[in-house]
N, C-alpha and C positions, 0 to 999 in steps of 0.2 A: 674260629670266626675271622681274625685276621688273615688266616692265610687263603679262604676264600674269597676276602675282598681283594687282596692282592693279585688272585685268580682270574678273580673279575674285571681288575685293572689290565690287567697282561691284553684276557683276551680284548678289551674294550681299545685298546692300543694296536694290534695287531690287526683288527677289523678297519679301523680309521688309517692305517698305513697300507693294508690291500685297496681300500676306496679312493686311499690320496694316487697309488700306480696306476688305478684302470682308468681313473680321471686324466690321468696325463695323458696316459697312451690312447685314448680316444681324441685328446685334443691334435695329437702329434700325427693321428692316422689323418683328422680332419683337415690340419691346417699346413700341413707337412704332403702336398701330391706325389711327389715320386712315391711314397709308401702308401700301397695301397689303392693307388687310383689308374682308372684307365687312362691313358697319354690322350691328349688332345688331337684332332686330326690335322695340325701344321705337323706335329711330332708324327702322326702315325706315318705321314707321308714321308717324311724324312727316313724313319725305320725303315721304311718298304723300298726305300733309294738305295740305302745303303747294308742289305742285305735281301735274300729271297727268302730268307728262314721266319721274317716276317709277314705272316697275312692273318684275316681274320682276327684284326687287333690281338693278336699276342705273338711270341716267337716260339719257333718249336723244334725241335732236334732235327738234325740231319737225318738220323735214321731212326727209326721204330726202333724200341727198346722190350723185355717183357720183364714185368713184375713176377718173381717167385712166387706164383701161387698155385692152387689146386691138393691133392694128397700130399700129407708131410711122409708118410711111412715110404712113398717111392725115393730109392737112391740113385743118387747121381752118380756118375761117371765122374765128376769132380769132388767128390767126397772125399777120396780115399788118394793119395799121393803113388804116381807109379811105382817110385824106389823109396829106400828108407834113406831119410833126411839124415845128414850129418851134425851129431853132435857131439860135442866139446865140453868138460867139465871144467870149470874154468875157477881157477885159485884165487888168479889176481887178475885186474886189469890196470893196463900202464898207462899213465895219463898222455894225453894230448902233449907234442912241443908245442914250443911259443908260435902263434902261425900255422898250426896246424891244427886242422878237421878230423873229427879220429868219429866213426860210428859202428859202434857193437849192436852188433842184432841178438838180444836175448833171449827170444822164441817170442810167437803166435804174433802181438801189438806190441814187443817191449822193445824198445831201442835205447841206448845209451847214445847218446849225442856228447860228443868234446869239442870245444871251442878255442 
């Protein structure tokens, strides 16, 4: 019995702290204009001075870009690396000197940064 009131409490706590963030952040989208709002037209005119990449009230890339969509089963041509990549099995690594930048690439996303 206790520890469904406690249960209780949790979730009744966790509901009141998602309603206290959506409250803010509706206040912050309202009263905070850069987020969230279209620029006033002294600003739009300013954008459109100082850039062509703006019209039709927003800015828009230099060039057309395309989303990876359509069939997943089709392979790319970039899938597959021409040669086989160089690797290293590596025992130790030596730290950074004083003033110096030292950066290990450990495969795919991993890097080792020294400072």
């Amino acid at each position: 019995m206790k520890a469904l009131k406690k249960c209780g409490k949790v979730l009744l706590i966790i509901v009141i702290l998602l309603a206290v963030i959506l409250v803010i952040a509706l206040l912050f989208l309202k009263y905070y204009p850069p987020i969230g709002d279209t620029p006033d037209k002294e600003n739009q005119k300013e954008y459109a001075g100082k850039t062509e990449l703006y019209y039709d009230k927003q800015f828009h890339n230099e060039s057309d870009f395309t989303v990876m969509t359509g069939d997943q089963d089709e392979k790319s041509s970039k899938t597959v690396p021409d040669k086989k990549l160089p690797a290293e099995k590596i025992e130790s690594i030596e730290r950074a000197a004083d003033g110096e930048l030292k950066v290990t690439w450990l495969g795919h996303s991993t890097s080792l940064i020294q400072l």
